[in-house]
C-alpha positions in Angstrom: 102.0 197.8 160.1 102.3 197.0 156.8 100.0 198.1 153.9 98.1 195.4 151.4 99.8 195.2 148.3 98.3 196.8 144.9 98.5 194.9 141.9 100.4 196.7 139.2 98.8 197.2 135.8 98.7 194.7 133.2 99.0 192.2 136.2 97.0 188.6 136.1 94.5 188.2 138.4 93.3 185.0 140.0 90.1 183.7 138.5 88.6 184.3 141.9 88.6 187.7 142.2 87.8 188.8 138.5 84.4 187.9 137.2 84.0 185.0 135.0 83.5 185.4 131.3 80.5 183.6 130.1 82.0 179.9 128.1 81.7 179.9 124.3 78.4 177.0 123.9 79.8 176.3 120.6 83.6 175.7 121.5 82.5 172.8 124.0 84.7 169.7 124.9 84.1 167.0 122.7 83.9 164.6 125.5 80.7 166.5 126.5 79.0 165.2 123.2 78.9 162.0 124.5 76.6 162.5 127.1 72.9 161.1 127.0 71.7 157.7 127.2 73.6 155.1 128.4 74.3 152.3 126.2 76.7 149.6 125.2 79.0 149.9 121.7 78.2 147.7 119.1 81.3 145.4 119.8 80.2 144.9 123.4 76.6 143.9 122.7 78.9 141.2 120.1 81.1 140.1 123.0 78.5 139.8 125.3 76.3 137.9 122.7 79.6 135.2 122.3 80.1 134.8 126.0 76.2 133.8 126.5 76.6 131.1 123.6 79.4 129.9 125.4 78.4 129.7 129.1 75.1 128.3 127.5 77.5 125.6 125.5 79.6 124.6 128.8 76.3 124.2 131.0 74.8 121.9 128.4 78.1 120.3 128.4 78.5 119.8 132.4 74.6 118.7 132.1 75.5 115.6 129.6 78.5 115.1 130.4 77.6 111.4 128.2 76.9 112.7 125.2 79.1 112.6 122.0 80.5 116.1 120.9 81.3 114.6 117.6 85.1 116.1 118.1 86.2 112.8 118.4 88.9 111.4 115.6 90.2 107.6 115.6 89.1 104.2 115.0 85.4 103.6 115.6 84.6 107.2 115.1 83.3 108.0 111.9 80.5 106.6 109.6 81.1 102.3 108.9 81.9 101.6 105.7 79.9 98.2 105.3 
């Protein structure tokens, strides 16, 4: 039979079987820091802000389908002169 191997001195160990040091609470990851409430960035709250205006512009749009945009150019289009 043959005997269990000893570690020799000044050998690694596995993290398993040596006890775990306590972590440093000041070295933390930064990524940890941004934990807490949930909440959009600034730039999404703009986005999302845009992308109402503009649903809300198509659906008036698609509801009056009639009405002048005042886009158009040409003859007839502007103000009569007299």
């Amino acid at each position: 039979m043959m005997a269990a191997a000893m570690p020799l001195p000044g050998a690694v160990q596995s993290v398993s079987t040596m006890a775990r040091k306590p972590r440093n609470p000041v070295a933390r990851s930064p990524l940890l820091r941004k934990g807490g409430a949930h909440r959009k960035s600034r730039s999404a709250e703009r986005m999302r802000s845009k992308r109402e205006l503009k649903d809300e512009a198509d659906a008036s749009r698609k509801q009056h389908p009639d009405r002048d945009s005042g886009t158009e150019t040409g003859p007839g289009a502007g103000p009569e002169d007299g």
